[in-house]
Backbone as CSV, one residue per row, in Angstrom:
resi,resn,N_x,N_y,N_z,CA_x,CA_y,CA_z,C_x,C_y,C_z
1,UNK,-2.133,-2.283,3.228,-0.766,-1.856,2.896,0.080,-3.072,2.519
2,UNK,1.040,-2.796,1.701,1.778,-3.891,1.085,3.520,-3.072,1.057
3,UNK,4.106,-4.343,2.014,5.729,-3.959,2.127,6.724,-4.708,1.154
4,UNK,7.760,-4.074,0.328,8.416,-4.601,-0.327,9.836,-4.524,0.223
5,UNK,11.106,-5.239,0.867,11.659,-4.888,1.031,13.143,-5.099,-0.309
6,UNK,13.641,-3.760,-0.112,14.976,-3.567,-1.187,15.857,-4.050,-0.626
7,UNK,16.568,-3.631,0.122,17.528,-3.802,1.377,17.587,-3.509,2.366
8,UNK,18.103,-4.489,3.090,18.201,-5.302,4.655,18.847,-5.009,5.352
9,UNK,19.963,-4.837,4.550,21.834,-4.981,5.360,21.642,-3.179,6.073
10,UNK,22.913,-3.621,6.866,23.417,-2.548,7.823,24.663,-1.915,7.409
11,UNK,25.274,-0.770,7.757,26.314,-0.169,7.740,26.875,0.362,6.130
12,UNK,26.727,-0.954,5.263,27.629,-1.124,4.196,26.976,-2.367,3.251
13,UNK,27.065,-1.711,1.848,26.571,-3.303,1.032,27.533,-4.217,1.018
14,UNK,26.978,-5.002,0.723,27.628,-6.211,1.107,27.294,-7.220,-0.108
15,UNK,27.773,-6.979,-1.483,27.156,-7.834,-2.657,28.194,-9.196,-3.134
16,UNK,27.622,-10.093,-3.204,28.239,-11.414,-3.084,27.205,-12.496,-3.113
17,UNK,28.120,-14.058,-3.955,27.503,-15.241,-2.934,27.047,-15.392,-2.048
18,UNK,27.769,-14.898,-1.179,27.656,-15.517,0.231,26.383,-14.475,0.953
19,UNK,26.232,-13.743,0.419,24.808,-13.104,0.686,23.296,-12.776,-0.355
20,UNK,23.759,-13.580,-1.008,22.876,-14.040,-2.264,21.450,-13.659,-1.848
21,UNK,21.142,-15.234,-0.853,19.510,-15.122,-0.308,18.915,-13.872,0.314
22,UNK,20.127,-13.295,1.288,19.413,-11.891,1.991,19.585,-11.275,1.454
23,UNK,20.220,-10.573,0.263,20.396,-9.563,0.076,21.850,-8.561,0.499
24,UNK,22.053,-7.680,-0.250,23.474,-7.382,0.322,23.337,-5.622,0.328
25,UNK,22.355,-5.187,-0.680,22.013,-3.315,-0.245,21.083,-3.335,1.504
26,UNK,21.826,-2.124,1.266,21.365,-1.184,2.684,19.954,-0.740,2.286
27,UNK,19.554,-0.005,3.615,18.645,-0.020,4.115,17.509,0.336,3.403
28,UNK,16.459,0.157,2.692,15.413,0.342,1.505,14.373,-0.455,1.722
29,UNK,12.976,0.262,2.319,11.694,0.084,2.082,10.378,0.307,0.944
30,UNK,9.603,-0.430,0.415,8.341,0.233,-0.324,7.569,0.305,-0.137
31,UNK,6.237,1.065,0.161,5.355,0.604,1.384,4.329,1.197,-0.165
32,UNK,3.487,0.475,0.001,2.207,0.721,-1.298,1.202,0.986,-0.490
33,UNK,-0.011,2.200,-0.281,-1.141,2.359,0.050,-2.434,1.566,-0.496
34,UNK,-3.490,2.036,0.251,-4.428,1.491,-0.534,-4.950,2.055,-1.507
35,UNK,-4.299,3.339,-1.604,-5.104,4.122,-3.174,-3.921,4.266,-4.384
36,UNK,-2.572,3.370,-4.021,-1.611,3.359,-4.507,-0.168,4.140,-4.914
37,UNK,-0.618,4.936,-3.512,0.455,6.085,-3.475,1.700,5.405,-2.804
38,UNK,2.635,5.746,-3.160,3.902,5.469,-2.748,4.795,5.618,-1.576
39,UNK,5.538,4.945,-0.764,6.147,5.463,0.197,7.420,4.963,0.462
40,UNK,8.154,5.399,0.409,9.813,4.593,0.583,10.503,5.054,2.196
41,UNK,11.005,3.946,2.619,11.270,4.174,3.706,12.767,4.171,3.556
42,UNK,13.786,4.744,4.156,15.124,5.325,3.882,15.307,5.072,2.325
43,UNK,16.768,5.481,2.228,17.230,5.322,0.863,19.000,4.972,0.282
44,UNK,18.721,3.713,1.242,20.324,3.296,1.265,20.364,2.531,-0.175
45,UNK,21.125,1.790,-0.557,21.188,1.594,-1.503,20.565,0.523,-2.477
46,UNK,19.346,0.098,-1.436,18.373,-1.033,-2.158,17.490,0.182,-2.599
47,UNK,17.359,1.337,-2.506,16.668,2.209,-3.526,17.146,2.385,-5.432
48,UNK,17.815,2.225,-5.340,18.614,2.077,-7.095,17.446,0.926,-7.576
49,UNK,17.649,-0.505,-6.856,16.439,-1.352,-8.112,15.448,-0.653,-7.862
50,UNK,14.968,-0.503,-6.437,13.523,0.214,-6.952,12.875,1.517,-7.953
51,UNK,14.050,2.268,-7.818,13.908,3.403,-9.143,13.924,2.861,-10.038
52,UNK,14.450,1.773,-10.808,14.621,1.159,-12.185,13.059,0.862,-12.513
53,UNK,12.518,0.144,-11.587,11.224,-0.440,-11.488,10.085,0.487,-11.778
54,UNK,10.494,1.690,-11.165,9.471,2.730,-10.969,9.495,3.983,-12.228
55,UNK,10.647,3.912,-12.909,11.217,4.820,-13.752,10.127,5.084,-15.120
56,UNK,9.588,4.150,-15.220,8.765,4.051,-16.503,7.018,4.502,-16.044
57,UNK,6.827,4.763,-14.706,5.647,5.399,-14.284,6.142,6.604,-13.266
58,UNK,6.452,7.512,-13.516,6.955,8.741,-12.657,5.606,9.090,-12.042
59,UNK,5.625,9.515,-10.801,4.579,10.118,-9.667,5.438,10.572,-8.346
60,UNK,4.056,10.931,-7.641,4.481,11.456,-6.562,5.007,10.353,-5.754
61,UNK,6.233,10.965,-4.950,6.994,9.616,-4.243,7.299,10.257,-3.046
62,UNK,6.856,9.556,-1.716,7.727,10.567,-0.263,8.076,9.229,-0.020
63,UNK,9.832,9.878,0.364,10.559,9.107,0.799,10.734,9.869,2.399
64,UNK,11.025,8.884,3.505,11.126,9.141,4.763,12.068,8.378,5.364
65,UNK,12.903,9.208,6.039,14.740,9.056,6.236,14.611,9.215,7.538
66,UNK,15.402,7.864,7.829,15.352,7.850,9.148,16.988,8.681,10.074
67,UNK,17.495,8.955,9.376,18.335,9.340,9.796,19.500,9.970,8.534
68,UNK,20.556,10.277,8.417,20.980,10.643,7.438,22.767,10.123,7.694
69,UNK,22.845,9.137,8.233,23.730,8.331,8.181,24.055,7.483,6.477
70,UNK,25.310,6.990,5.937,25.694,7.352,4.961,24.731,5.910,4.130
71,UNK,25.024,4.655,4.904,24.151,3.652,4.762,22.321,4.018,4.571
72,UNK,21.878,4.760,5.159,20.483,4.747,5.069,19.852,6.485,3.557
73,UNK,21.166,6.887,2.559,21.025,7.725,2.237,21.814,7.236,0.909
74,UNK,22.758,6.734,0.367,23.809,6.534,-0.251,23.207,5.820,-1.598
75,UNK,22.005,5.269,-1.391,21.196,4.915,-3.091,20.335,6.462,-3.518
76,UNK,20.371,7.560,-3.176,19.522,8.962,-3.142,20.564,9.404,-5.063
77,UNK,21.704,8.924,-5.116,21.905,9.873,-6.581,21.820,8.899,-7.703
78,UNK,21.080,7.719,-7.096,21.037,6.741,-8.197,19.372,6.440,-8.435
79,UNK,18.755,6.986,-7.677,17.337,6.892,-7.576,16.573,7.191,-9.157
80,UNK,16.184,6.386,-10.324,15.700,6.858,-11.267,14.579,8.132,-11.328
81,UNK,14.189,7.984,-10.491,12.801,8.992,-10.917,13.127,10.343,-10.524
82,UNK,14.615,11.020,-10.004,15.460,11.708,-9.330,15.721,12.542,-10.585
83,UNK,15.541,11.601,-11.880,16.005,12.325,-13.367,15.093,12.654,-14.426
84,UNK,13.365,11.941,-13.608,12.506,12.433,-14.441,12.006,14.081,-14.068
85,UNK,11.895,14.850,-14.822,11.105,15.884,-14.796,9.654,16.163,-14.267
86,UNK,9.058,15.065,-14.466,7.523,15.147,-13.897,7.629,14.140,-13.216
87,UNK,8.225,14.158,-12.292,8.323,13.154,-11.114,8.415,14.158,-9.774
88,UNK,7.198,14.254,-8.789,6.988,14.884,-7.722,7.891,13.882,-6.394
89,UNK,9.117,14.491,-6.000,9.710,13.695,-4.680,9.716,14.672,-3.453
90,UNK,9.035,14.200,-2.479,9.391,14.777,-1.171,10.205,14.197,-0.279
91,UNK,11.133,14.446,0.144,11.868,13.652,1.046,11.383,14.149,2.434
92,UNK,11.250,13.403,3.388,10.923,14.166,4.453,12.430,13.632,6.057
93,UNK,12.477,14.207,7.026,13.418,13.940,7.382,13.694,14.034,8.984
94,UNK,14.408,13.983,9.903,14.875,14.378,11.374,14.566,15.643,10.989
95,UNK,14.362,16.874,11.872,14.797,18.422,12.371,15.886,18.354,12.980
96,UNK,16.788,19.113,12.339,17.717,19.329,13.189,18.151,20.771,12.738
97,UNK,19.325,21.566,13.723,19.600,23.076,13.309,19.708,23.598,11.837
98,UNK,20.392,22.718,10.976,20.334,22.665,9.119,19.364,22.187,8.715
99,UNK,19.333,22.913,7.640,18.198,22.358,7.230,18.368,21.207,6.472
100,UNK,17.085,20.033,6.218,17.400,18.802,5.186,18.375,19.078,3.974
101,UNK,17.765,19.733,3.083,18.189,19.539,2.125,20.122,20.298,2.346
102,UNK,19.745,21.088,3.064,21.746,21.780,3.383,22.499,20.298,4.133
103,UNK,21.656,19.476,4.735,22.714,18.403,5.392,23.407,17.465,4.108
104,UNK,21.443,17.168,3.267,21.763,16.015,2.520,23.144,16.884,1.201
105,UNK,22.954,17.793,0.714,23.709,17.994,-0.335,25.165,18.116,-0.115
106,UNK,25.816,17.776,1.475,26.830,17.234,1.235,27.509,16.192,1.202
107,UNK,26.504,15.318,0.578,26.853,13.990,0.107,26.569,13.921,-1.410
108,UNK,25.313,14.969,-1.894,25.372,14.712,-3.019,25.272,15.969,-4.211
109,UNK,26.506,16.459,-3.880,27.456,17.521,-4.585,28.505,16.756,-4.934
110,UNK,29.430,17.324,-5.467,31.049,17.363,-5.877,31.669,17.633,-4.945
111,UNK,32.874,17.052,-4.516,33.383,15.833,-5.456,32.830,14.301,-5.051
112,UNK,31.866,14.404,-4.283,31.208,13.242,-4.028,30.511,11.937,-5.009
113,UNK,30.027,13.429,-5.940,28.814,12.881,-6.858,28.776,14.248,-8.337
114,UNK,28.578,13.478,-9.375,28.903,14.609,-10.308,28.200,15.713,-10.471
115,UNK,26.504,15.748,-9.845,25.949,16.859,-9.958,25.528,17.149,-8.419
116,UNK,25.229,18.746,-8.552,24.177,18.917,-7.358,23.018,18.599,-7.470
117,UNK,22.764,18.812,-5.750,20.810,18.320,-5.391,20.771,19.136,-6.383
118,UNK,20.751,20.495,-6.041,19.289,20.950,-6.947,19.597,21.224,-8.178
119,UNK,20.280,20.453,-9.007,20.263,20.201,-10.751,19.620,19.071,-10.723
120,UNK,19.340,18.133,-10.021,18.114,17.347,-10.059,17.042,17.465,-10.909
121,UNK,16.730,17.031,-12.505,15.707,17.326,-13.011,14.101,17.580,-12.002
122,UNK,14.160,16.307,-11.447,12.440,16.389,-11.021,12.230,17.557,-9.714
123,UNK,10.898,17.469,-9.498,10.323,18.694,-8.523,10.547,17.500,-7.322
124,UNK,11.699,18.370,-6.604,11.969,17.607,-4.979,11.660,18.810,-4.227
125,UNK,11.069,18.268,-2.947,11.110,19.588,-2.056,11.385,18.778,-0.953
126,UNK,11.195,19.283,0.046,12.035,18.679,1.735,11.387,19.175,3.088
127,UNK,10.417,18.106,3.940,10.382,18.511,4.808,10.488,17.845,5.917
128,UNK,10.924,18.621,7.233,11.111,18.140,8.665,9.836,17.046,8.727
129,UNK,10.216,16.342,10.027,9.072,15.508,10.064,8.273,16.568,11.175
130,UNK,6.903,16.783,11.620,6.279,17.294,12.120,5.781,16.535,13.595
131,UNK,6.119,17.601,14.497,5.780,16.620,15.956,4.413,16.307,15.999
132,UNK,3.626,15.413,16.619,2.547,14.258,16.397,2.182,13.596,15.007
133,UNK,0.784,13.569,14.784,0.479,12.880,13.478,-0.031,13.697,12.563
134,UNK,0.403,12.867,10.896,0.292,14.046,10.364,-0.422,12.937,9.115
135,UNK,-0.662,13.687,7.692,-1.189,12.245,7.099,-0.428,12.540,5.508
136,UNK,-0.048,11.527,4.834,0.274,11.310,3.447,-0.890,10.123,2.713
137,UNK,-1.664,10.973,1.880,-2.881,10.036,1.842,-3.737,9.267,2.354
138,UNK,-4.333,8.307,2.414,-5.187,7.606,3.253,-4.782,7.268,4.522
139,UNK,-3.102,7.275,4.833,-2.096,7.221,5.845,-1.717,8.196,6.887
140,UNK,-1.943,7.527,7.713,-1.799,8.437,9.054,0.043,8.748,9.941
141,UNK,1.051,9.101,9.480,2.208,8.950,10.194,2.442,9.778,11.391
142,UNK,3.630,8.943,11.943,3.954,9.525,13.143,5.517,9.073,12.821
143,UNK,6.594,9.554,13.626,7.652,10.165,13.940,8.165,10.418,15.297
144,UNK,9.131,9.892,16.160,9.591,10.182,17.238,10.873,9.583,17.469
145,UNK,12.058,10.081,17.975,13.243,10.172,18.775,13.186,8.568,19.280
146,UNK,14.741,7.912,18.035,15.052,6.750,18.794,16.321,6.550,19.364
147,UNK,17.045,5.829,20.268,18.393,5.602,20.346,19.639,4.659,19.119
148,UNK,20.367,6.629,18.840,21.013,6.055,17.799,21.681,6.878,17.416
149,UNK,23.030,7.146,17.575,23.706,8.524,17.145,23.097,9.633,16.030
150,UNK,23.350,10.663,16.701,22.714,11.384,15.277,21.461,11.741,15.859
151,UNK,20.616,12.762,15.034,19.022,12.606,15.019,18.292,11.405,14.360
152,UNK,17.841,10.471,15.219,17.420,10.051,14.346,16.078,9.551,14.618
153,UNK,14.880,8.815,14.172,13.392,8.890,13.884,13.403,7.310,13.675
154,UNK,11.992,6.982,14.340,11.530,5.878,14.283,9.774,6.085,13.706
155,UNK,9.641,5.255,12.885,8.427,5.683,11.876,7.398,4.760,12.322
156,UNK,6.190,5.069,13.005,4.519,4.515,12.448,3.558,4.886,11.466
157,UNK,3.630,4.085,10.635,2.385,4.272,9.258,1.167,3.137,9.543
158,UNK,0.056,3.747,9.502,-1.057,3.528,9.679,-2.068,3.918,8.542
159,UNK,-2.936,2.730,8.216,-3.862,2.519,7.441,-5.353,2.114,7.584
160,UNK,-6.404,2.346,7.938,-7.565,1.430,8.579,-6.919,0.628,10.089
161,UNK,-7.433,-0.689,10.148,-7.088,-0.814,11.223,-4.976,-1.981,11.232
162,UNK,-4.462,-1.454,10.267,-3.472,-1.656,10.086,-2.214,-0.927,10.270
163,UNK,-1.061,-1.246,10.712,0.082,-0.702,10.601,1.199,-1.268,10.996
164,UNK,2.232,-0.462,10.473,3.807,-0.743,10.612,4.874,-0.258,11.073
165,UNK,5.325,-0.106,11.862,6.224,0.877,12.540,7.997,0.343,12.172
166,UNK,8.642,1.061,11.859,10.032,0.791,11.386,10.567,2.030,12.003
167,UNK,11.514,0.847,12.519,12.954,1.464,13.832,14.351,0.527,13.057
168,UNK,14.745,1.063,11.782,15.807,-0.142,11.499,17.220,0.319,12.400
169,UNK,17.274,1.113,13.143,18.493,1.667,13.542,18.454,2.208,15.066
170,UNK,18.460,1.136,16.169,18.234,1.257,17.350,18.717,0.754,18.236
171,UNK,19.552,1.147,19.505,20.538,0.652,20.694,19.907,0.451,21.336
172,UNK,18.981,-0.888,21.985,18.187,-1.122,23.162,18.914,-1.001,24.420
173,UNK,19.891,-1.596,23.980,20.536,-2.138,25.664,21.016,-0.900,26.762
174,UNK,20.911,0.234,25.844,21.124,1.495,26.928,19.978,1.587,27.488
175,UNK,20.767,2.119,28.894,19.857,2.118,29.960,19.598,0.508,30.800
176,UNK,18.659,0.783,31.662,18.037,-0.401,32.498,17.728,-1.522,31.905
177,UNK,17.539,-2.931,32.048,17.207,-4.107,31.492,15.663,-3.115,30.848
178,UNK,15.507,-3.922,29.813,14.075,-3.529,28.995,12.482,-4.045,29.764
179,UNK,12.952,-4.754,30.696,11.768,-5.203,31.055,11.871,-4.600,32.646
180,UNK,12.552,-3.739,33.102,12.667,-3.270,34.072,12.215,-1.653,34.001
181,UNK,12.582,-1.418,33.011,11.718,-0.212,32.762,10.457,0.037,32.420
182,UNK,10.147,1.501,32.543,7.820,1.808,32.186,8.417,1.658,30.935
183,UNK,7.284,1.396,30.441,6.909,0.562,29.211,6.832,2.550,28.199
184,UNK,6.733,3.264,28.770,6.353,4.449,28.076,7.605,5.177,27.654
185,UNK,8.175,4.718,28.622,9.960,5.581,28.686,10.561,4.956,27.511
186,UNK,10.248,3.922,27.312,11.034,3.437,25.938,11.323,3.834,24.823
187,UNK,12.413,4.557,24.300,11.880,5.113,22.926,11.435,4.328,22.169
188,UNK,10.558,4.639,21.040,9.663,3.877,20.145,8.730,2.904,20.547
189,UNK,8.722,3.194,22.186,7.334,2.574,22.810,6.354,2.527,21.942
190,UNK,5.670,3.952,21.738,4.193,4.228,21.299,4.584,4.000,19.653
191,UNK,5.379,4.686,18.862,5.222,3.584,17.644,5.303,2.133,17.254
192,UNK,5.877,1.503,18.562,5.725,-0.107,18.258,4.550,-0.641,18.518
193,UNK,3.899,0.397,19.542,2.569,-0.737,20.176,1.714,-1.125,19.310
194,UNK,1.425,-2.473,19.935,0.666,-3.181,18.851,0.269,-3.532,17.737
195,UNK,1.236,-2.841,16.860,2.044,-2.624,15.550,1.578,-3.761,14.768
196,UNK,0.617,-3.883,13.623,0.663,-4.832,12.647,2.146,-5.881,12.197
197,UNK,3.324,-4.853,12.265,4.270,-5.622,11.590,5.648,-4.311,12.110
198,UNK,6.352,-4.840,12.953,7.459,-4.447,13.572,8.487,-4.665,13.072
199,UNK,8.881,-3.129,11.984,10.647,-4.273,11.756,11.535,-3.284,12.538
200,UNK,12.547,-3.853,12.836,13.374,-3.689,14.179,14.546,-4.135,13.514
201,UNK,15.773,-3.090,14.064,17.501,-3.038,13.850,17.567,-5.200,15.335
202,UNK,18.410,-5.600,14.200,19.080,-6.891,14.822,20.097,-7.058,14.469
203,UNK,21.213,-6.503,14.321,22.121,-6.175,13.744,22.974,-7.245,14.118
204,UNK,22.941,-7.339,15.620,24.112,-8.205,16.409,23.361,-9.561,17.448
205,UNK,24.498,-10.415,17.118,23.759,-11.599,17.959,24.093,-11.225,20.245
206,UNK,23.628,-11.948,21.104,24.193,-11.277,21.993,25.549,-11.881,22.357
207,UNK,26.300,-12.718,21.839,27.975,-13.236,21.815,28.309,-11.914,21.167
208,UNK,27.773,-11.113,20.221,28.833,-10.150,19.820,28.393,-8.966,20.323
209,UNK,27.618,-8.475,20.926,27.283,-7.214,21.133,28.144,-6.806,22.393
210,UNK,28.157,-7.422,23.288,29.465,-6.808,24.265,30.678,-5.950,23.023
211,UNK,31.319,-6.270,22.142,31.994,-5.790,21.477,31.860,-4.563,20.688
212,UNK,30.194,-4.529,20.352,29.904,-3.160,20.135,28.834,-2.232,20.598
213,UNK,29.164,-2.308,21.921,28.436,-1.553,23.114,28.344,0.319,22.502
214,UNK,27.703,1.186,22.152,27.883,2.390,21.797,28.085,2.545,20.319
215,UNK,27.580,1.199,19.328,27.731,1.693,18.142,26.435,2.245,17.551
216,UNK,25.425,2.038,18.575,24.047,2.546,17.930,22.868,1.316,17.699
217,UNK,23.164,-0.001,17.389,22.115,-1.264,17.632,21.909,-2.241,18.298
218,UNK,20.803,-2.951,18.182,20.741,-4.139,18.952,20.753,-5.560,18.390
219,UNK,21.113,-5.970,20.198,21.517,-7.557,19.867,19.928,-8.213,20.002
220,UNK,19.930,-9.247,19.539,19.203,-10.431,19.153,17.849,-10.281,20.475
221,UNK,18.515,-10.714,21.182,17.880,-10.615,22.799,16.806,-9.479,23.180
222,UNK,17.131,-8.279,22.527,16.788,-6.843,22.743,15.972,-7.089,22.062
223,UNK,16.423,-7.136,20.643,15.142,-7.145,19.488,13.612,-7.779,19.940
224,UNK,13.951,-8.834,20.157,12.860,-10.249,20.746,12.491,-9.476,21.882
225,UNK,12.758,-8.910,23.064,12.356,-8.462,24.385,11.322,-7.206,23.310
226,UNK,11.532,-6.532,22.882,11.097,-4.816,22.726,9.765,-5.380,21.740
227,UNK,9.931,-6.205,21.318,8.381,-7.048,20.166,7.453,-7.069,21.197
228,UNK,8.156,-8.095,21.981,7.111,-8.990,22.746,6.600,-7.491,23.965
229,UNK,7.270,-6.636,24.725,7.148,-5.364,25.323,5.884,-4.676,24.800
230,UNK,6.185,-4.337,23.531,5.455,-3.824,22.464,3.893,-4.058,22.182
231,UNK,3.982,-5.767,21.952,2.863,-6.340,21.771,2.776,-6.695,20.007
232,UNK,4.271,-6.189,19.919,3.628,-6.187,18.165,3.461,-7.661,17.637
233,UNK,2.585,-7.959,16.658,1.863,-9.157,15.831,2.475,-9.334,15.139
234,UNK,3.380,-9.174,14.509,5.104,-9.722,13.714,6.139,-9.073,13.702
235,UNK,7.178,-9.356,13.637,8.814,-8.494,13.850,9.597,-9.181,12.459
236,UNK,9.884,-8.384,11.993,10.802,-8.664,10.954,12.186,-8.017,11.517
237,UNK,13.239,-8.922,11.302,14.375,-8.578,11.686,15.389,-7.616,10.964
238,UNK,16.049,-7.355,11.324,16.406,-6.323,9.830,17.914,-5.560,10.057
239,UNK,18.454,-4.608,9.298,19.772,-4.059,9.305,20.609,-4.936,9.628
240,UNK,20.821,-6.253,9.019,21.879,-7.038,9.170,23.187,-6.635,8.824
241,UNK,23.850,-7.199,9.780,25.221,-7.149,10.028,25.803,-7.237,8.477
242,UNK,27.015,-6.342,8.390,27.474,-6.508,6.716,28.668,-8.184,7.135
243,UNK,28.896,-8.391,8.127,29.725,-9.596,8.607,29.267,-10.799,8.880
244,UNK,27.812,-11.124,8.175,26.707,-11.674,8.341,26.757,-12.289,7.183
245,UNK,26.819,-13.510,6.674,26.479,-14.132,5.552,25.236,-14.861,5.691
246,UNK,24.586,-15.649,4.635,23.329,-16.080,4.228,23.339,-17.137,5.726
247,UNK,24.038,-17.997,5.559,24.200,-19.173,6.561,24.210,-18.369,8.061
248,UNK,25.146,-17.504,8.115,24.822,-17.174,9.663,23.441,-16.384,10.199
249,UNK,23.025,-15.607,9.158,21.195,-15.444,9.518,20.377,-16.366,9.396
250,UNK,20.520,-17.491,8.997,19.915,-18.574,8.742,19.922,-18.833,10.408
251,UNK,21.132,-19.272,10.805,21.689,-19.539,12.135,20.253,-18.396,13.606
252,UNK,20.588,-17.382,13.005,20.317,-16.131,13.827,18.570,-16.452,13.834
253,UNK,18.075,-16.115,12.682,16.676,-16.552,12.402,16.328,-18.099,13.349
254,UNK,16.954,-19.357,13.410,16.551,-20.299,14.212,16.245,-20.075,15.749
255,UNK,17.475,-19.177,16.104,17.279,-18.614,17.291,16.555,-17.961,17.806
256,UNK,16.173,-17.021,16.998,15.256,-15.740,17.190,14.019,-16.878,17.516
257,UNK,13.275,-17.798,16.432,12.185,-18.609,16.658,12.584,-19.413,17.939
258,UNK,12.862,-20.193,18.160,13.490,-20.916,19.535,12.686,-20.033,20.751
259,UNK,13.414,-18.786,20.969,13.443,-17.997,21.864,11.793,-17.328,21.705
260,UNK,11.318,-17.032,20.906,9.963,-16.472,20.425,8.954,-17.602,21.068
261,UNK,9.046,-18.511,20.601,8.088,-19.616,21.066,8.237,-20.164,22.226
262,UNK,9.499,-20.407,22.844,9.692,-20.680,24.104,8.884,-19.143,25.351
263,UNK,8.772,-18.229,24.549,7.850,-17.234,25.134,6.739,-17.210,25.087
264,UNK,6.282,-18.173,24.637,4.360,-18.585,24.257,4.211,-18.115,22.806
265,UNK,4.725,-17.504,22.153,4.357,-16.801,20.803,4.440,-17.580,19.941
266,UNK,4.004,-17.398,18.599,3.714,-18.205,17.217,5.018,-18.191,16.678
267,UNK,5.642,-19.048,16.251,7.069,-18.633,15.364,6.250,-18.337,14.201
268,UNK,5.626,-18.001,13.209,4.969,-17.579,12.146,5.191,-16.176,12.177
269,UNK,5.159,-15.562,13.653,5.279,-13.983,13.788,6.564,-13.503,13.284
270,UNK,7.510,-14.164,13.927,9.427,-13.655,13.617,10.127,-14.350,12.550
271,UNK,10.258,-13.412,11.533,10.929,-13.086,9.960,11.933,-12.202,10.072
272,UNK,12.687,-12.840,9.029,14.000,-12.215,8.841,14.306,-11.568,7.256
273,UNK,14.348,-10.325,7.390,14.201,-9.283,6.544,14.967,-9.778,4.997
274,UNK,14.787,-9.979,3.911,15.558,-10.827,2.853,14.917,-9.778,1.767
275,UNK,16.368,-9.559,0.606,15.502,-8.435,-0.429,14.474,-9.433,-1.548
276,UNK,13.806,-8.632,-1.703,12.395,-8.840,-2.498,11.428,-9.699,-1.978
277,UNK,11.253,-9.569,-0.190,10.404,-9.878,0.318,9.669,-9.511,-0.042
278,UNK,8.082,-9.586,-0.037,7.091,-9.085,0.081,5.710,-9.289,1.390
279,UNK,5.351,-8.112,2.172,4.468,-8.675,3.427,3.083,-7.859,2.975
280,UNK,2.171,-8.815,2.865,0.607,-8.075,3.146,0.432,-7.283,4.486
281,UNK,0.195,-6.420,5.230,-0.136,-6.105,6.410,-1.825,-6.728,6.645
282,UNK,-2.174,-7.461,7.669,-2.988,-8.238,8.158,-3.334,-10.209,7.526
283,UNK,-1.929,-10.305,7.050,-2.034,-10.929,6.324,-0.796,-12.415,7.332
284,UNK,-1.119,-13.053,7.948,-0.251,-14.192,8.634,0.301,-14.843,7.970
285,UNK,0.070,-14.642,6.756,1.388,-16.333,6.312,1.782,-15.333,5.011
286,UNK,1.915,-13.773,5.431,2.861,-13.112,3.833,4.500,-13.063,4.633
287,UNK,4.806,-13.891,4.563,6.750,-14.233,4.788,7.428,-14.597,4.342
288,UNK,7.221,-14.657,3.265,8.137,-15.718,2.188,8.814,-15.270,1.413
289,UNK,9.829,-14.888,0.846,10.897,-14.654,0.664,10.927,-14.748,-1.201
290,UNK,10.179,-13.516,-1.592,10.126,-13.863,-3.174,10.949,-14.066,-4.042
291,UNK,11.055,-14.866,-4.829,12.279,-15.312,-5.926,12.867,-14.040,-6.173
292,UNK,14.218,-14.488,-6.637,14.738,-13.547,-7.360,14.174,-12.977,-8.346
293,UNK,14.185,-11.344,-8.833,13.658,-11.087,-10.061,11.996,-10.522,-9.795
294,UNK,11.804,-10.887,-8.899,10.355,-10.612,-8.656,10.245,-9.113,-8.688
């Protein structure tokens, strides 16, 4: 499996200088199989470049939403392949009492957005995510209940003996210290374990998280505790703060390593989420931060 990330950021884009290197769209994954089927993980607004990219080969595309908060949904009417006709999209999503597609179309109706969902040229259809595992090609997923207003879903995708679990939107610090609790009670326990490549909400350093106790993510501290808990073999950091410039994740990222290695671990493992990354899954030294344009 091969991860591309669109966007990083949290809450709100954030496009500028001063966020040049990371990136400044919300929340947007690409996850490539091994038989080359497609998978997008939310669809905040680092989904727009990737439709541009993708627009000139239309296929089947499941996108999987972790929640339907406005940040992780808000690149969905700019999505190119949204306007091809022979372009197969499934979105898949939380269960909750409405159905997907009745939640999502009131964001993307009028007067929001100039057309409705379903004037959507291409064939979209919509489904709940399904309790245990279920498979989208050679891929095995799973789905389960994380802490975070809202319904919202923390994702394991699995490939051979590979995988990735993405929780970009998660409040550790509720409840008991993390290391004081069973390791099972945790939400997104069992999708983090031992996880090829862990990316995880770091939204806040722990100087600022006292301040936003109940907004739904975690501080720095949490992130690093729930990896190492986990067992997972790399953590990419991720949903950065929109109050976050290039220099202060720079800052955040030193720390995160500091603290990682002072725990016995490899700093090689802990990366900080930047758009047009690209990560091999089983692959130790894919971290690097691809040029612009790539």
């Amino acid at each position: 499996m091969r991860v591309k990330v669109w966007g990083a950021r949290g809450s709100v884009p954030t496009p500028g200088p001063s966020t040049h290197r990371y990136g400044g769209n919300t929340s947007c994954l690409q996850l490539t199989l091994s038989d080359g089927r497609l998978l997008v993980l939310d669809a905040g607004s680092g989904i727009r470049n990737l439709g541009l990219r993708l627009a000139a080969r239309a296929r089947r595309i499941d996108i999987l939403l972790t929640h339907l908060h406005l940040d992780h949904i808000q690149g969905l009417m700019f999505f190119a392949p949204l306007f091809m006709p022979d372009a197969e999209i499934v979105i898949w999503g939380p269960p909750d009492a409405e159905t997907l597609p009745e939640r999502l179309a009131r964001y993307l109706s009028p007067p929001l957005t100039p057309l409705h969902l379903h004037e959507l040229p291409a064939r979209i259809s919509f489904r709940a995510c399904p309790k245990g595992e279920w498979e989208i090609g050679p891929a095995r997923i799973q789905a389960a209940p994380v802490i975070h207003p809202g319904p919202t879903l923390g994702y394991r995708i699995a490939e051979g003996d590979t995988s990735l679990c993405y929780i970009p939107d998660q409040e550790l610090a509720f409840g008991p210290p993390l290391r004081a609790r069973e390791r099972q009670s945790l939400p997104g326990f069992d999708l983090a374990h031992g996880a090829s490549l862990l990316i995880h909400d770091c939204q806040y350093t722990d100087e600022e998280y006292p301040s936003h106790v109940g907004w739904g993510h975690s501080r720095l501290s949490d992130a690093l505790a729930f990896a190492q808990l986990t067992e997972a073999q790399r953590l990419l950091l991720f949903h950065h703060d929109p109050l976050h410039d290039d220099e202060q994740l720079d800052r955040l990222h030193t720390e995160a390593l500091e603290r990682w290695v002072a725990a016995g671990r490899s700093p090689h493992q802990v990366l900080m989420a930047a758009e047009l990354q690209e990560l091999e899954l089983g692959r130790a030294d894919a971290g690097v931060v691809a040029p612009t344009g790539a």
